[in-house]
N, CA and C atoms as an extended XYZ file, in Angstrom:
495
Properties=species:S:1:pos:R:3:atomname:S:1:resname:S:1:resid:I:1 pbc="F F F"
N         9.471      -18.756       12.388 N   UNK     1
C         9.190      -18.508       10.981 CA  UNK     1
C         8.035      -19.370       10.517 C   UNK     1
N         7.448      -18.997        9.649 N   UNK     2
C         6.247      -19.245        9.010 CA  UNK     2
C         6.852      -20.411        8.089 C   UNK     2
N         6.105      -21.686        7.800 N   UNK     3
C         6.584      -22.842        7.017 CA  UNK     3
C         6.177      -22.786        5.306 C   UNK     3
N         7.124      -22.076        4.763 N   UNK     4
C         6.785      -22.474        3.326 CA  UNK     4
C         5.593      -23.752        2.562 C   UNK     4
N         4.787      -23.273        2.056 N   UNK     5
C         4.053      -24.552        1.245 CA  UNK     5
C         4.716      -24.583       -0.540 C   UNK     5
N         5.135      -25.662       -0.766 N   UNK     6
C         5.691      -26.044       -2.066 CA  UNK     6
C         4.363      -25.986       -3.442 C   UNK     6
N         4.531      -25.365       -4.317 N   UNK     7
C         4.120      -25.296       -5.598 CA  UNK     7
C         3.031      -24.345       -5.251 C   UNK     7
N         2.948      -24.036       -6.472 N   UNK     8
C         1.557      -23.024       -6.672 CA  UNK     8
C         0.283      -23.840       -6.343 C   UNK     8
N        -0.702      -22.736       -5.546 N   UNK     9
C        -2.003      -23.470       -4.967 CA  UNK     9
C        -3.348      -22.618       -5.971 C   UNK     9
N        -3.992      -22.642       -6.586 N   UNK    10
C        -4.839      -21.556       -7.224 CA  UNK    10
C        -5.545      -20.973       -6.163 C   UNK    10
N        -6.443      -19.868       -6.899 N   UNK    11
C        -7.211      -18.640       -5.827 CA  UNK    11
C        -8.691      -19.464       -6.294 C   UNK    11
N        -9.077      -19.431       -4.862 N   UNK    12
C       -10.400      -20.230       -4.669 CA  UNK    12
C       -11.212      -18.286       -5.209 C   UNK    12
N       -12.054      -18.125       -6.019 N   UNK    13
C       -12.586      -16.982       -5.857 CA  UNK    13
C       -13.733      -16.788       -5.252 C   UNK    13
N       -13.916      -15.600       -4.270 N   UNK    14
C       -15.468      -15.187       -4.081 CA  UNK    14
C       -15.513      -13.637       -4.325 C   UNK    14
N       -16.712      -13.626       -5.217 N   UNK    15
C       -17.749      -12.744       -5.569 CA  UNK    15
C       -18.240      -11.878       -4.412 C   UNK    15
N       -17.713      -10.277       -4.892 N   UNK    16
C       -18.298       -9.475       -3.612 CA  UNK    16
C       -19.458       -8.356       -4.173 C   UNK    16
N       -20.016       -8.675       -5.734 N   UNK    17
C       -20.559       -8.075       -6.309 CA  UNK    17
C       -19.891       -6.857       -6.955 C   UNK    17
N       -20.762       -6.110       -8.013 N   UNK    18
C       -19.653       -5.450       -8.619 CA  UNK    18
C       -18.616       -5.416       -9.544 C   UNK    18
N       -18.324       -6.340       -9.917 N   UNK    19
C       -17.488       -6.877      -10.531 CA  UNK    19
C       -16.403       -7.044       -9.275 C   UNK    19
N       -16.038       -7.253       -8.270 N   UNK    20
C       -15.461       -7.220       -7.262 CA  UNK    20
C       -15.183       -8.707       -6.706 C   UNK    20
N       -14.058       -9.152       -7.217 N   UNK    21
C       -13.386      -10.817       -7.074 CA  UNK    21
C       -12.074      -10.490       -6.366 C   UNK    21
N       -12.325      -11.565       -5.176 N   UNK    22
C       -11.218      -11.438       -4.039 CA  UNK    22
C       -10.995      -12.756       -4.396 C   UNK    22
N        -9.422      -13.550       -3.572 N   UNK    23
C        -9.327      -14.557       -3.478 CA  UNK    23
C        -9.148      -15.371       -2.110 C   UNK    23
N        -9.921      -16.290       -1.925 N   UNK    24
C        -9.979      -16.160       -0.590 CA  UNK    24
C        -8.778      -16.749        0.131 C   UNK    24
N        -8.335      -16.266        1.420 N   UNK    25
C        -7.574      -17.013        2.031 CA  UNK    25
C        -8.239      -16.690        3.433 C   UNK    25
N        -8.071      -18.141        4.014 N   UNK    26
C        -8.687      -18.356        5.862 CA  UNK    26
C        -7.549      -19.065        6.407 C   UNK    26
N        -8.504      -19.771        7.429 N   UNK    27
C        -7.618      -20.210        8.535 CA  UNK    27
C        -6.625      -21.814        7.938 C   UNK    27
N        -7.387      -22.083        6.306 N   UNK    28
C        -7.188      -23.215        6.445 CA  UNK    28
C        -6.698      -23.798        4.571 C   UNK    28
N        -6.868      -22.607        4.188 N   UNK    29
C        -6.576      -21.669        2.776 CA  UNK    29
C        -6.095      -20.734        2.481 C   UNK    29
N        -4.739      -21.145        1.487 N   UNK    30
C        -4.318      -19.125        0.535 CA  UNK    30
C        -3.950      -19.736        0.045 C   UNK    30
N        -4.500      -19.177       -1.629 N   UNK    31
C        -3.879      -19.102       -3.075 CA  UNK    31
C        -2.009      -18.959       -2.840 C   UNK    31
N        -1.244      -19.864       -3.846 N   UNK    32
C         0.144      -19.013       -3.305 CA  UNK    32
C         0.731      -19.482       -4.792 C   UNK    32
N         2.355      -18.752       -4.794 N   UNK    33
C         2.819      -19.070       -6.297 CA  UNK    33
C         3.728      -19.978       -6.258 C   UNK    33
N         4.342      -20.359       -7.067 N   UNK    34
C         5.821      -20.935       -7.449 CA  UNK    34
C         6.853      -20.104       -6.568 C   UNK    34
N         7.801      -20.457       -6.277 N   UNK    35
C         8.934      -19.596       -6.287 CA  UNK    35
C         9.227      -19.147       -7.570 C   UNK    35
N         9.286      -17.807       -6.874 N   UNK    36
C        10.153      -16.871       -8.187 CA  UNK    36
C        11.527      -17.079       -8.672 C   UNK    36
N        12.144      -17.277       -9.707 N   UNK    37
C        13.153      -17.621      -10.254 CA  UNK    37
C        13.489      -16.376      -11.473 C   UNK    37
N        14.613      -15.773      -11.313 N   UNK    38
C        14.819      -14.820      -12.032 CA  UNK    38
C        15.087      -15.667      -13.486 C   UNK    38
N        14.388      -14.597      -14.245 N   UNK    39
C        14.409      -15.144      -16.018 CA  UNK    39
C        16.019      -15.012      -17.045 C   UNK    39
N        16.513      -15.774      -17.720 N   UNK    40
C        17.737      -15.881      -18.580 CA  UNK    40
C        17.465      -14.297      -19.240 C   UNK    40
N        18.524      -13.981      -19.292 N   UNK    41
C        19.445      -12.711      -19.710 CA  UNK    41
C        18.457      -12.672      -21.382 C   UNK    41
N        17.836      -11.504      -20.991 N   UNK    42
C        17.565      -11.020      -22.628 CA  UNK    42
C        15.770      -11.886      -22.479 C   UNK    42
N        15.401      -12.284      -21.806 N   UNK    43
C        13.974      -12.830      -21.674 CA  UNK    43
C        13.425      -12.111      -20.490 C   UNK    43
N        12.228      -11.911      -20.393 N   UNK    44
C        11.366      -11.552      -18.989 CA  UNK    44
C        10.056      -12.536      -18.274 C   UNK    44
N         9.648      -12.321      -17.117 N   UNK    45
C         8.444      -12.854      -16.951 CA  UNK    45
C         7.461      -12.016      -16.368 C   UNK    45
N         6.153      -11.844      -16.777 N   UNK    46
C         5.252      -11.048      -16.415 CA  UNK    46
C         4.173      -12.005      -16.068 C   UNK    46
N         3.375      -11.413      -14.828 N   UNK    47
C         2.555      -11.822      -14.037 CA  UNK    47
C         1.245      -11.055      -14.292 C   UNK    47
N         0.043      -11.634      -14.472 N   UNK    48
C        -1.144      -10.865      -14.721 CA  UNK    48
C        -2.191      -11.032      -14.192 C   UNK    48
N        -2.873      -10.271      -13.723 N   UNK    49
C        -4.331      -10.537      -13.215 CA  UNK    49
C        -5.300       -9.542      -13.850 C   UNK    49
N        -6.390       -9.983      -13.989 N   UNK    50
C        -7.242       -9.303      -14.832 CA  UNK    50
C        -8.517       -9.711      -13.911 C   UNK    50
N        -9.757       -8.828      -14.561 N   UNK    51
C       -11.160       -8.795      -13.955 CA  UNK    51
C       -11.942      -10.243      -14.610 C   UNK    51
N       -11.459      -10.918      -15.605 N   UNK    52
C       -11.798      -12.014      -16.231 CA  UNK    52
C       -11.508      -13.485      -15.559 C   UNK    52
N       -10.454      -13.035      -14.685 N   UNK    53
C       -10.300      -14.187      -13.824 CA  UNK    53
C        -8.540      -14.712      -13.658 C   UNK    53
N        -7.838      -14.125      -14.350 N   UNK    54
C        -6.250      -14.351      -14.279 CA  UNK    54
C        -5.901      -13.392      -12.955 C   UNK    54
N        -5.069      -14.845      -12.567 N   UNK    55
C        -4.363      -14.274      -10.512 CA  UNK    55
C        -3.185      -14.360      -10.558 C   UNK    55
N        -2.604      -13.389      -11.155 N   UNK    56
C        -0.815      -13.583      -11.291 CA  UNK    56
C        -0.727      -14.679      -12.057 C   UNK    56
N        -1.349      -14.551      -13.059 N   UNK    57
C        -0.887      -15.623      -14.002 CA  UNK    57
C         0.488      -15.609      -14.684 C   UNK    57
N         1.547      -16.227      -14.774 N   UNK    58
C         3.002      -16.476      -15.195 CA  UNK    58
C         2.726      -16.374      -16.574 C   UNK    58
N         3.742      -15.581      -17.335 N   UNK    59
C         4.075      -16.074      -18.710 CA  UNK    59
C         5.728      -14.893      -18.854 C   UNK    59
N         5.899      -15.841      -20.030 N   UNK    60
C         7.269      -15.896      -20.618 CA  UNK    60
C         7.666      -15.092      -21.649 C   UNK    60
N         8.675      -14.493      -21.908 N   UNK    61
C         8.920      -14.002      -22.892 CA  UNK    61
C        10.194      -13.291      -23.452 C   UNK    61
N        10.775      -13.035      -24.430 N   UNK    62
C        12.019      -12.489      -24.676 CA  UNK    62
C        11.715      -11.246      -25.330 C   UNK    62
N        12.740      -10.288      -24.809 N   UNK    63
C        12.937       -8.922      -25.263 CA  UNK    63
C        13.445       -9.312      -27.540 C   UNK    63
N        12.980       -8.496      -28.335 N   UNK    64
C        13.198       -8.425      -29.468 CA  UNK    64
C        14.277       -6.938      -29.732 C   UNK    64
N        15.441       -6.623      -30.265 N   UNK    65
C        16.393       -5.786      -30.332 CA  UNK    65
C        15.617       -5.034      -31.587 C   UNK    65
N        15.148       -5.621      -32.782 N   UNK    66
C        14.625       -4.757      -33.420 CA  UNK    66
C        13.406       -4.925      -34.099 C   UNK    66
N        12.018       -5.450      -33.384 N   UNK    67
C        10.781       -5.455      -33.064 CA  UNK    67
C        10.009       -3.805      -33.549 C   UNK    67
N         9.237       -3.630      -34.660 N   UNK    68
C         8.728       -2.276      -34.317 CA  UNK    68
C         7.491       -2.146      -34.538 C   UNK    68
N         6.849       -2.241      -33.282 N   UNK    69
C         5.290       -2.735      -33.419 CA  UNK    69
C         4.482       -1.593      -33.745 C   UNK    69
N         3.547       -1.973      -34.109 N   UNK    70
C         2.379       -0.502      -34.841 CA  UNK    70
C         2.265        0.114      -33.203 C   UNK    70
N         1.925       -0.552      -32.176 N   UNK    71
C         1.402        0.250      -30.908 CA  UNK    71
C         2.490        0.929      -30.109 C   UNK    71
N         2.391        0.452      -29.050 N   UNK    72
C         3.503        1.191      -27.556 CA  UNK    72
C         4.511        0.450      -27.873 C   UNK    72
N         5.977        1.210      -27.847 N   UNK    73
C         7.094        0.659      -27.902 CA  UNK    73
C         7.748        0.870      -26.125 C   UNK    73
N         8.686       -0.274      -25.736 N   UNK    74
C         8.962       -0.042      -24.874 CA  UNK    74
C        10.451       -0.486      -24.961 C   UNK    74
N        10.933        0.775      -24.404 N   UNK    75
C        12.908        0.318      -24.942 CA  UNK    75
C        12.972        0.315      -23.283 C   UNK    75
N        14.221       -0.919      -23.102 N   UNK    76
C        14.784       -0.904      -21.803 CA  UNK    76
C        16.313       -0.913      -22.463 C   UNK    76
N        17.091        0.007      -21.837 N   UNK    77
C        18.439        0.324      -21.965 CA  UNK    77
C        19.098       -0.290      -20.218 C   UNK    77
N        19.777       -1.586      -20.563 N   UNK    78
C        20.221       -1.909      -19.550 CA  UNK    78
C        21.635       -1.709      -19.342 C   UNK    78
N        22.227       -0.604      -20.347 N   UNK    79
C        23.891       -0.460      -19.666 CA  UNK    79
C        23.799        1.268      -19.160 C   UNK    79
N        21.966        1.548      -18.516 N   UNK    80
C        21.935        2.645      -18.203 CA  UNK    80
C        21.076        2.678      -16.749 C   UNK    80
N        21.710        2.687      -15.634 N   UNK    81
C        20.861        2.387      -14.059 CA  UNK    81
C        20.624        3.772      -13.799 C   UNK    81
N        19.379        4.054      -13.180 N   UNK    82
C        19.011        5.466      -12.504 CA  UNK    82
C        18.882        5.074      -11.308 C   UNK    82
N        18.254        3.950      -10.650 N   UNK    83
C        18.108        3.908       -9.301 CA  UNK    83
C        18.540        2.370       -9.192 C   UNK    83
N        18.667        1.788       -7.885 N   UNK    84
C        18.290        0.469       -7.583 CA  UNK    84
C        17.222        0.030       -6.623 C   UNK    84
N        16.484       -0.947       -7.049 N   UNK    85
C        15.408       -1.260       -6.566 CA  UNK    85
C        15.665       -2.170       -4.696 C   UNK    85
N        15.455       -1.398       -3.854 N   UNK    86
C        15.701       -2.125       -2.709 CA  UNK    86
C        14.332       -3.204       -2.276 C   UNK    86
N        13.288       -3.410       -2.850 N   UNK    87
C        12.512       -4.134       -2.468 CA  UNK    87
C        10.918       -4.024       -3.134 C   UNK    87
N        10.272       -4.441       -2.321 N   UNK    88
C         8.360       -4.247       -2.725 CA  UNK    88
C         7.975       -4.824       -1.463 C   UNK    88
N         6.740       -3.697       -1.470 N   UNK    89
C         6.178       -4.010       -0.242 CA  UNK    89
C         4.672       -3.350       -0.107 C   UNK    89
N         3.876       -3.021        0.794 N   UNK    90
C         3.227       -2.037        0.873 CA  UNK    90
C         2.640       -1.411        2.448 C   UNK    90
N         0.852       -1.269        2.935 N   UNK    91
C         1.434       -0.420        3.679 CA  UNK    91
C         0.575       -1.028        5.376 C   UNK    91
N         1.447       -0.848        6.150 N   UNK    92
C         0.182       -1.717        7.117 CA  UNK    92
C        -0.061       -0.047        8.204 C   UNK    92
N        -1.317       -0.023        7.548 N   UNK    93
C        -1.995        0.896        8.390 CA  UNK    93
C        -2.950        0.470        9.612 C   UNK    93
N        -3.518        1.529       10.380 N   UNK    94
C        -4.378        0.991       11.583 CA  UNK    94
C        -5.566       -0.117       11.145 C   UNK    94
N        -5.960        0.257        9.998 N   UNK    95
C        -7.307       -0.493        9.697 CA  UNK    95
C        -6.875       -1.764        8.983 C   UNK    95
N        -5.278       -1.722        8.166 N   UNK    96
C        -4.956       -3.386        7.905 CA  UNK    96
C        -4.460       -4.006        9.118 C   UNK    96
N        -4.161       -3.312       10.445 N   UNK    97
C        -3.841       -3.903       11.610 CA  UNK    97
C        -4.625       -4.835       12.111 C   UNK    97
N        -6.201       -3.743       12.072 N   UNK    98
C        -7.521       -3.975       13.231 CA  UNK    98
C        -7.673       -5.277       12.413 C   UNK    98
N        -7.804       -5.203       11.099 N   UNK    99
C        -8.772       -6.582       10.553 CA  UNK    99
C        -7.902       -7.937       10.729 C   UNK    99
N        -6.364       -7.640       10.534 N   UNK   100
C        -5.683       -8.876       10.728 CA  UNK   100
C        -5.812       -9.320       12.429 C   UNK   100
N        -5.893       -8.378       12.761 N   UNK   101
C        -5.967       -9.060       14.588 CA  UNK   101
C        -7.381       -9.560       14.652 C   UNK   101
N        -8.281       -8.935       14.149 N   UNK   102
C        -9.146       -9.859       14.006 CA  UNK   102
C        -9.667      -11.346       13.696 C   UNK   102
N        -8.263      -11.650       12.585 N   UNK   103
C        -8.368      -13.038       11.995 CA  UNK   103
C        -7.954      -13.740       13.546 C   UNK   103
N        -8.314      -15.623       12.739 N   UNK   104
C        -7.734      -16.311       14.205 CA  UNK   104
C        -6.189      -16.792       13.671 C   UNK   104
N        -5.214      -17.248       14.758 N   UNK   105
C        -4.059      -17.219       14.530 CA  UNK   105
C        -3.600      -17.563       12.951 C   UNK   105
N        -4.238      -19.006       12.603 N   UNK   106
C        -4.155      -19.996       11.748 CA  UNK   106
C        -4.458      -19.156       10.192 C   UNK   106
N        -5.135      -17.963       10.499 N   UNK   107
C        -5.575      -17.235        9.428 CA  UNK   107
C        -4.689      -16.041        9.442 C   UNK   107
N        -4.612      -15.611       10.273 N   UNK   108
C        -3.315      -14.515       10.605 CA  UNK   108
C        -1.980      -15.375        9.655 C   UNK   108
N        -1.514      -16.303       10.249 N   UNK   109
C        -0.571      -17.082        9.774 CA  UNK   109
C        -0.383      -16.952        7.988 C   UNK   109
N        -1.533      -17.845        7.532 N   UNK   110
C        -2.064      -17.737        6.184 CA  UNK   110
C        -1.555      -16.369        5.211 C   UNK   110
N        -2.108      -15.166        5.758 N   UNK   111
C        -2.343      -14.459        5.036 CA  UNK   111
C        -1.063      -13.584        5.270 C   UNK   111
N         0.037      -13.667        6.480 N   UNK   112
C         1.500      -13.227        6.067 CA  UNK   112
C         2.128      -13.975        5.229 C   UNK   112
N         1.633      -15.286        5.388 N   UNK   113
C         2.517      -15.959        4.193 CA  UNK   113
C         2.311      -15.766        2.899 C   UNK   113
N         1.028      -15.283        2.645 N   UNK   114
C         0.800      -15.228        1.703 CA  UNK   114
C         1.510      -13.800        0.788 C   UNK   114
N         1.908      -12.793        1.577 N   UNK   115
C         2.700      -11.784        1.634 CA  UNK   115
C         4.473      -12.058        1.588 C   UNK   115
N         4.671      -12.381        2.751 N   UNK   116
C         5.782      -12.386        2.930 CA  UNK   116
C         7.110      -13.357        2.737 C   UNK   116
N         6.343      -14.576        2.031 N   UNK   117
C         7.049      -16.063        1.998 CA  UNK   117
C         7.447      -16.263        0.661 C   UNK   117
N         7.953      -17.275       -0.067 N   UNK   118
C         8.650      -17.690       -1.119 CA  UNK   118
C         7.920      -18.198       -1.517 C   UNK   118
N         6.342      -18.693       -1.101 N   UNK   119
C         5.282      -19.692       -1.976 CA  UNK   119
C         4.027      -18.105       -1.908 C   UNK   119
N         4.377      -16.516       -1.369 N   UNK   120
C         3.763      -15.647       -1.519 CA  UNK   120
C         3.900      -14.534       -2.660 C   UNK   120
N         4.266      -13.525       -2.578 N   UNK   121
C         4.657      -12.778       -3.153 CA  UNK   121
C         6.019      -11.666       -2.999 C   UNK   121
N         6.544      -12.598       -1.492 N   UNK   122
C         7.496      -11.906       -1.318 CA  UNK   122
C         8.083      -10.519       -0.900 C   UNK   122
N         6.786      -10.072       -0.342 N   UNK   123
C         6.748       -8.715        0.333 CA  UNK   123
C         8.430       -9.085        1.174 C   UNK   123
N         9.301       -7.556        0.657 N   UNK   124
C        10.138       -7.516        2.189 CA  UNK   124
C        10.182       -6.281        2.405 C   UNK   124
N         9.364       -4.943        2.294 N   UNK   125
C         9.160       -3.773        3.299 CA  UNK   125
C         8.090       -3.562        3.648 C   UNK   125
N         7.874       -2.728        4.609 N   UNK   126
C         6.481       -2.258        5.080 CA  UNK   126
C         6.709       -0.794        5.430 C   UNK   126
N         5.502       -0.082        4.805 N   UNK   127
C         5.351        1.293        5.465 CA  UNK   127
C         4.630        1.518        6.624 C   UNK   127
N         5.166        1.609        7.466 N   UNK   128
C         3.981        2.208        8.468 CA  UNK   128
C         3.893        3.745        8.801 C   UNK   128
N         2.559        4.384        8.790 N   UNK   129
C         2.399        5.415        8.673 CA  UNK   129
C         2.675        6.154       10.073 C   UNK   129
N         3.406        7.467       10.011 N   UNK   130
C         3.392        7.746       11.824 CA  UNK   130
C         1.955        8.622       12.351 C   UNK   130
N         1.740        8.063       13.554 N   UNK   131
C         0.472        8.704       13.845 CA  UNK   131
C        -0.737        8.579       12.864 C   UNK   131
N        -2.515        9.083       12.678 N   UNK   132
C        -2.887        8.561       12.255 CA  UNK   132
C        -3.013        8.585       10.979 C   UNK   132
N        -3.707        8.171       10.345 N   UNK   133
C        -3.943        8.419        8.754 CA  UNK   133
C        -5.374        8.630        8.287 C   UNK   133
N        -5.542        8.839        6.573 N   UNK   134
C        -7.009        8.553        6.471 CA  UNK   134
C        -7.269        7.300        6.777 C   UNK   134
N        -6.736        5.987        7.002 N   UNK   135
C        -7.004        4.976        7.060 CA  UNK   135
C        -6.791        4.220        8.977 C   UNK   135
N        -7.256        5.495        9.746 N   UNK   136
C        -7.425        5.135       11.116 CA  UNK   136
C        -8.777        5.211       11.341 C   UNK   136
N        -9.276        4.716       12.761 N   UNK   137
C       -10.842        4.949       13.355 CA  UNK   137
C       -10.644        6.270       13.375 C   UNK   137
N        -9.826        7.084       14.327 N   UNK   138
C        -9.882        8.626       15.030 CA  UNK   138
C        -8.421        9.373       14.947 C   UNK   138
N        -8.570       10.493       14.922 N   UNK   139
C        -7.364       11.358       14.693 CA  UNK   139
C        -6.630       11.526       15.678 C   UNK   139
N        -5.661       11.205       16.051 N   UNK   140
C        -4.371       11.318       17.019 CA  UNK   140
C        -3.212       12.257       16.053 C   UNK   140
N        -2.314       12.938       17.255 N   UNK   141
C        -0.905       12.886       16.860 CA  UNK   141
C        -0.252       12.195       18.746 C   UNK   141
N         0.995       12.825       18.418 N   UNK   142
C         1.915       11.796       19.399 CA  UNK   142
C         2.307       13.222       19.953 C   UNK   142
N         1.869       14.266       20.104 N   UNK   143
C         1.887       15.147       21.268 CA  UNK   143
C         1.655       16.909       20.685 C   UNK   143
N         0.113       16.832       21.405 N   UNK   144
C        -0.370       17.770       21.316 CA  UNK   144
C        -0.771       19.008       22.291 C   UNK   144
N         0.235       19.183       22.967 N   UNK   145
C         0.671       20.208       23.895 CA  UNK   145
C         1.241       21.708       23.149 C   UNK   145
N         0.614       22.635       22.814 N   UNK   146
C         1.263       23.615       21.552 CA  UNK   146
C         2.773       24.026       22.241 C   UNK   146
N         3.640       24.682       21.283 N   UNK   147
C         4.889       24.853       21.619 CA  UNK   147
C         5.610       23.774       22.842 C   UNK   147
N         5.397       22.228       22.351 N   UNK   148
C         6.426       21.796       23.079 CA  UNK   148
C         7.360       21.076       22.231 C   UNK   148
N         8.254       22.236       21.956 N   UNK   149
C         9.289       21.848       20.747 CA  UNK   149
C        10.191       20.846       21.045 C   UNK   149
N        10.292       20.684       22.414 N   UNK   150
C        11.337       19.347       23.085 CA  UNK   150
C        10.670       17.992       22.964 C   UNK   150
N         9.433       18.151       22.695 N   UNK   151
C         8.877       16.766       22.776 CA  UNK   151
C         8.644       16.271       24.185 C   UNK   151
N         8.872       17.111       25.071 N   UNK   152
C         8.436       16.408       26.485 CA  UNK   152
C         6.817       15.542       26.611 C   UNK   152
N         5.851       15.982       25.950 N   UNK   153
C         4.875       15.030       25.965 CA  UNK   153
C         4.576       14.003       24.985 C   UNK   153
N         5.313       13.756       24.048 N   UNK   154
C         5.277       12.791       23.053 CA  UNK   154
C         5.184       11.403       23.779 C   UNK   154
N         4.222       10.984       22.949 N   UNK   155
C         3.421        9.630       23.617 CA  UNK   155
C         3.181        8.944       22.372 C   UNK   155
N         3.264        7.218       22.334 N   UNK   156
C         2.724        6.794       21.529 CA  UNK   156
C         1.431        6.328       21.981 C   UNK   156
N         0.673        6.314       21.459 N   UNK   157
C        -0.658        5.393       21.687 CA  UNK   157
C        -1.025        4.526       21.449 C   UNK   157
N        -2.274        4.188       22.107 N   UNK   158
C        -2.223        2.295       21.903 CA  UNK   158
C        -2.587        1.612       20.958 C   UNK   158
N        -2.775        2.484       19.415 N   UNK   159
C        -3.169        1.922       18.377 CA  UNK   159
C        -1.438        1.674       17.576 C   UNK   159
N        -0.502        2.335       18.461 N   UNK   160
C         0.937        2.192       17.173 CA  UNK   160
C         1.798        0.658       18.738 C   UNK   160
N         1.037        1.299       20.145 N   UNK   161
C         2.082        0.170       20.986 CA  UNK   161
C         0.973       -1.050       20.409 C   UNK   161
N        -0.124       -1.258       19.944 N   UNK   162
C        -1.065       -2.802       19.861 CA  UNK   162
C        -0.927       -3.432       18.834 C   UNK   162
N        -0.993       -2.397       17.544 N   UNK   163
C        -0.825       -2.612       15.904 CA  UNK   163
C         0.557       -2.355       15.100 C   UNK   163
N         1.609       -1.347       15.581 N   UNK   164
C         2.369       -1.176       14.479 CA  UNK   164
C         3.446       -1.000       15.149 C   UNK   164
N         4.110       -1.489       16.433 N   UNK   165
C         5.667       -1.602       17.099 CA  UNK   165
C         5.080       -3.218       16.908 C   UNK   165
């Protein structure tokens, strides 16, 4: 397992033109947060980032029962569940594969934590796409023999055995 770093670290920013602000993380750097701590009953916390320069910025706040603002109203009815939320995550395709194998370990390291850890954001699913996507070098499937409905030639290839098993 990857070693937790304690307290929030800020996002060093670089400029990719464009209005286009990344934050950097390397072999030897990543921005990371607080641990998340769920908020007291009847309050929330929202996280923001903006093009001005806020990176998940934290703030606080309590729900109002009878608040009626000139703009967007937003009612949350909590003695009413439609789904439950099993997680957040997103998606590791061939081309977020290629570039992370690219990094060196120490940066590889970095930037799952920065995902997947308690000083990150806490990613716990991943999609991986089957076979290729718009977001591969070249178009594969996993067996292209017409009418072989048994699957006798189904193969994975070496972009799902290198990048995504």
């Amino acid at each position: 397992t990857l070693p937790c770093l304690p307290g929030a670290r800020p996002c060093i920013p670089k400029d990719f033109g464009h209005g286009s602000l990344v934050c950097v993380c390397n072999a030897t750097y990543c921005d990371t947060l607080d641990p998340l701590v769920l908020p007291a009953p009847g309050s929330y916390v929202k996280y923001e980032s903006s093009k001005a320069g806020k990176r998940l910025e934290r703030s606080e706040g309590r729900f109002q029962s009878s608040l009626r603002p000139p703009g967007l109203l937003l009612t949350v009815n909590i003695s009413t569940l439609y789904q439950q939320v099993k997680g957040f995550g997103g998606s590791l395709s061939d081309a977020a594969a290629m570039n992370i194998l690219k990094l060196s370990q120490p940066a590889q390291d970095n930037l799952l934590r920065s995902y997947f850890s308690e000083s990150g954001i806490e990613y716990n699913l991943i999609r991986v796409p089957m076979a290729c996507s718009d977001f591969s070098v070249r178009p594969y499937s996993y067996d292209d023999v017409p009418d072989d409905y048994e699957l006798k030639h189904f193969r994975l290839v070496d972009e799902d055995v290198k990048m995504k098993v």
